[in-house]
ZANU-827765 format. One record per residue (C-alpha): x, y, z. Coordinates in steps of 0.25 Angstrom, whole numbers, plus 5000, padded with zeros to 4 digits. Last residue first. Example, Ala and Ser with C-alpha at 12.3 -4.5 7.8 and 13.67 -1.06 7.14 Angstrom:
    x    y    z
 5055 4996 5029
 5049 4982 5031
//
This chain:
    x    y    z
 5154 5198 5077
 5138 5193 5073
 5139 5190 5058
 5151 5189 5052
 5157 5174 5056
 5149 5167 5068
 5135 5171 5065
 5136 5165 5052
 5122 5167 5044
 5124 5183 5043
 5131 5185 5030
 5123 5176 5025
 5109 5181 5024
 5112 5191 5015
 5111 5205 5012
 5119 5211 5021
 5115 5225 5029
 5108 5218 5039
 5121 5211 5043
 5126 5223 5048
 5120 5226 5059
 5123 5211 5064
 5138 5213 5063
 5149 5208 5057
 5151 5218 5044
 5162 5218 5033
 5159 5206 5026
 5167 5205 5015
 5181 5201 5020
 5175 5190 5029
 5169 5181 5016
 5156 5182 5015
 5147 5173 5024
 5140 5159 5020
 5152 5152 5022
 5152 5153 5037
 5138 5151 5038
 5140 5136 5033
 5153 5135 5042
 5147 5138 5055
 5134 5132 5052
 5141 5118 5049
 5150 5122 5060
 5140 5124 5071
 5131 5112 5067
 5143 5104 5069
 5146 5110 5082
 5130 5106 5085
 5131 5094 5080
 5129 5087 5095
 5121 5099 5099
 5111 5096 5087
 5110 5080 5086
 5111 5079 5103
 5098 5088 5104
 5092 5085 5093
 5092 5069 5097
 5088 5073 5113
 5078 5083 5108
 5071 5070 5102
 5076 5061 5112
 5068 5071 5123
 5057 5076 5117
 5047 5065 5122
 5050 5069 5136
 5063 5078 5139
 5075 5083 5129
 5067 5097 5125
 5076 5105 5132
 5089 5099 5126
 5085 5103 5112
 5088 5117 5118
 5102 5113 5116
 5100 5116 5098
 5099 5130 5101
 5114 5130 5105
 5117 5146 5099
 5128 5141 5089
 5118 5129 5084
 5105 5136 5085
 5111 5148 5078
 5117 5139 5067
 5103 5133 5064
 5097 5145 5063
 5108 5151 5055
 5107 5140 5045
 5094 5140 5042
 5093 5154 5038
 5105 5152 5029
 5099 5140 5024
 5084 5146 5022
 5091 5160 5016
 5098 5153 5005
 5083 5144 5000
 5078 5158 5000
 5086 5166 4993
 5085 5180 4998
 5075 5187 5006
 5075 5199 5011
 5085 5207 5021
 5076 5210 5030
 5069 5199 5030
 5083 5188 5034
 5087 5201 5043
 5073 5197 5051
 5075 5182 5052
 5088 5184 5056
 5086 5191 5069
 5073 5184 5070
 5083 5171 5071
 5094 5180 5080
 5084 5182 5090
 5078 5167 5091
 5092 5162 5092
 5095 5173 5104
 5082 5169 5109
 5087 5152 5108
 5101 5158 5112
 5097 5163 5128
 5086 5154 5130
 5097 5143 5127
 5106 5148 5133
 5096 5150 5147
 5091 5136 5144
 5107 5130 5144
 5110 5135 5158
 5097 5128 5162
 5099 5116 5155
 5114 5113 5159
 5115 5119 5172
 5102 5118 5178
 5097 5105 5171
 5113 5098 5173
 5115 5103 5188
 5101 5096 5192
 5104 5083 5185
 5116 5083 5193
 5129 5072 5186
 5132 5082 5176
 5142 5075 5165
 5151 5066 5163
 5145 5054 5155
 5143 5041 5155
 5135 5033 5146
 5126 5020 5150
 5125 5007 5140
 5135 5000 5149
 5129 5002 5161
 5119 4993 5156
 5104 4997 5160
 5096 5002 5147
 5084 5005 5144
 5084 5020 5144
 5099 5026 5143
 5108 5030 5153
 5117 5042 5154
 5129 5040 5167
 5134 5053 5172
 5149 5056 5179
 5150 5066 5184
 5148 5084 5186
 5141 5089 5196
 5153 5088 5206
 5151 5102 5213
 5164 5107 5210
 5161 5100 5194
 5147 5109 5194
 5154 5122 5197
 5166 5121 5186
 5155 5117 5177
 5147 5130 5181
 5159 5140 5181
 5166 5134 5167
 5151 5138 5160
 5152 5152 5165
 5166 5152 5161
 5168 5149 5145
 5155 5158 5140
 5158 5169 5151
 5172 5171 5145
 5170 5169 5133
 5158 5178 5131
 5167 5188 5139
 5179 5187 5129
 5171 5188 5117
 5167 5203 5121
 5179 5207 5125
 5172 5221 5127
 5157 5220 5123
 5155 5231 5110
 5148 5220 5102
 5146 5225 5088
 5136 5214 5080
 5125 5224 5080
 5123 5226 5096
 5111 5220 5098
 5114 5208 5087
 5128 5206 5092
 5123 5204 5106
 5112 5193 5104
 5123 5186 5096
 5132 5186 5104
 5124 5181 5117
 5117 5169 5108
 5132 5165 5105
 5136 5168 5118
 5123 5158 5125
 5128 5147 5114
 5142 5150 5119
 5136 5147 5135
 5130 5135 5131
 5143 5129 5124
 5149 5134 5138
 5141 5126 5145
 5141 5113 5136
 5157 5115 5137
 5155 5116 5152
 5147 5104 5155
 5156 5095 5147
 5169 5099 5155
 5162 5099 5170
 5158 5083 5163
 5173 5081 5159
 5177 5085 5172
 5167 5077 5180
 5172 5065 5172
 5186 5067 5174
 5183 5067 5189
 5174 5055 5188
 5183 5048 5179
 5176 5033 5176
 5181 5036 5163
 5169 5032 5156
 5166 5047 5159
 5177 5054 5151
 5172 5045 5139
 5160 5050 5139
 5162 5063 5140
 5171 5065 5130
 5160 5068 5116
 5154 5079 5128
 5167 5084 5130
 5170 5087 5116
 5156 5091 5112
 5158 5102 5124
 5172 5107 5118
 5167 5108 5105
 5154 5117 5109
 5162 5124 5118
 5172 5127 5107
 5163 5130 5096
 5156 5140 5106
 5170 5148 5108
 5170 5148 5093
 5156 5153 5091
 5159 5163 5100
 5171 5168 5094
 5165 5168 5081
 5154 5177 5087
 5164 5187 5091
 5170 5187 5078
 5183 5181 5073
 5194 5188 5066
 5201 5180 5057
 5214 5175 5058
 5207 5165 5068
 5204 5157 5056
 5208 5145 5059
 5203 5146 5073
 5190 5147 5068
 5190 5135 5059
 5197 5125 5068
 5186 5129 5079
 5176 5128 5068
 5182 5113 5065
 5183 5109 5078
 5169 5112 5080
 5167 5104 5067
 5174 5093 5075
 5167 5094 5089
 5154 5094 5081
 5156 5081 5074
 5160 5075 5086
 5150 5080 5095
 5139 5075 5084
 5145 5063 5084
 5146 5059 5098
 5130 5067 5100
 5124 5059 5089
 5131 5045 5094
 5125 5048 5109
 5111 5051 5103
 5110 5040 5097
 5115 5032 5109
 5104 5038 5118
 5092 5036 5108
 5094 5023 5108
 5097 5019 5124
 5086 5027 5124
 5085 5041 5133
 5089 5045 5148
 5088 5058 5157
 5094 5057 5168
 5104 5068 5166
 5094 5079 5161
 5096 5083 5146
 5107 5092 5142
//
């Protein structure tokens, strides 16, 4: 997400590197986990915003994969396999964008229409344009040959062999339209949506009244951070990567989105215990929740709140 000629400490870059390694791996295993997890219970049926969480895990997966890869495609001195692997890379950050944009999108939807969504093949269609748009840019950008071979130096350094090569975007100007601008429109998109469902919140929490403090603090707490997470807040570290910011934003960055997929299923499977059991909650959607009278039946978006 940062600009391809940008360079940090020799330092700063290798810590950065071990972060994001086992941050990918530890995400790409509890991703496994909640794929292993949904599909394990496909007896029962999901809602629409399971779906979509799903089909975000498995961008989200798919893009720690290639990125924990790249590397090692591009010490294979293979410029084709290389351009493959960067067209490969791109599109899995794409469509991990265009999932947070679907979330956000859900969300917004549910709340104006209650939580009934009348739209025919409605999943179908958010599939559809989530999966393609991003395949119709990358397969653009490999037929004009703006993927390669890339080579990340650090400061103060002038062996060859402390230099990492990567496959990647080889046009600096291709990589601030494409990547930073298509991601400022998601993220304008999910940061209102975010702001909206946190007054959203905010006011049921009074009308509702006050229960145990200590109990509303985590619960509150939880569901900001799990919105951040499934909404892909935590990019907009990117943005503020430049002057004295820059290794700062850089370490949040990389700590954050490097977790991210464990983050997703520490929250998924905390919220996931919170709720009561499938048998006794009869209602899914957001005009019903008004009617309960705790916060906890609402903390997981992705089991009976928003269908």
């Amino acid at each position: 997400m940062t600009p391809l000629n940008e360079t940090i400490s020799d330092s700063d870059f290798k810590n950065l590197t071990i972060i994001t390694q086992v941050g990918c791996g530890l995400s790409m295993f509890f991703l496994a986990i909640v794929l292993f997890m949904h599909f394990l219970s496909r007896r029962i049926k999901a809602t629409n915003a399971t779906k979509i969480l799903i089909n975000l895990v498995c961008a989200l997966f798919l893009l720690n994969l290639t990125f924990l890869v790249n590397n090692y495609v591009a010490n294979l001195n293979n410029s084709v396999g290389c351009k493959i692997m960067a067209a490969l890379m791109h599109y899995f950050m794409l469509a991990t964008f265009t999932w947070f944009a679907a979330q956000a999108f859900h969300l917004c939807l549910s709340l104006y229409t209650g939580g009934k969504i009348a739209i025919h093949r409605y999943i179908l269609k958010i599939a559809i344009t989530s999966w393609i748009l991003p395949s119709v840019i990358g397969i653009v950008l490999l037929c004009i040959g703006k993927y390669g071979e890339q080579v990340i130096s650090y400061q103060n350094t002038g062996n060859a062999a402390d230099r990492v090569m990567m496959c990647w975007i080889t046009d600096n100007s291709v990589h601030l339209i494409i990547n930073i601008g298509y991601y400022a429109l998601v993220f304008l998109f999910t940061f209102t949506t975010f702001i909206i469902m946190m007054s959203w919140l905010c006011c049921l929490r009074n009308v509702k009244g006050a229960k145990a403090k200590g109990e509303q603090s985590s619960i509150n707490i939880l569901s900001v951070m799990g919105l951040c997470f499934m909404l892909g807040i935590t990019w907009g570290f990117a943005f503020f990567a430049y002057g004295v910011f820059q290794v700062p934003a850089l370490y949040l960055f990389t700590i954050l989105n490097s977790f991210q997929g464990f983050f997703l299923f520490v929250y998924y499977y905390k919220t996931s215990r919170m709720l009561p059991p499938a048998s006794d909650e009869k209602s899914s959607s957001v005009s019903n929740i008004t009617d309960k009278t705790s916060l906890s039946s609402f903390t997981n978006p992705y089991s009976n709140w928003l269908s």
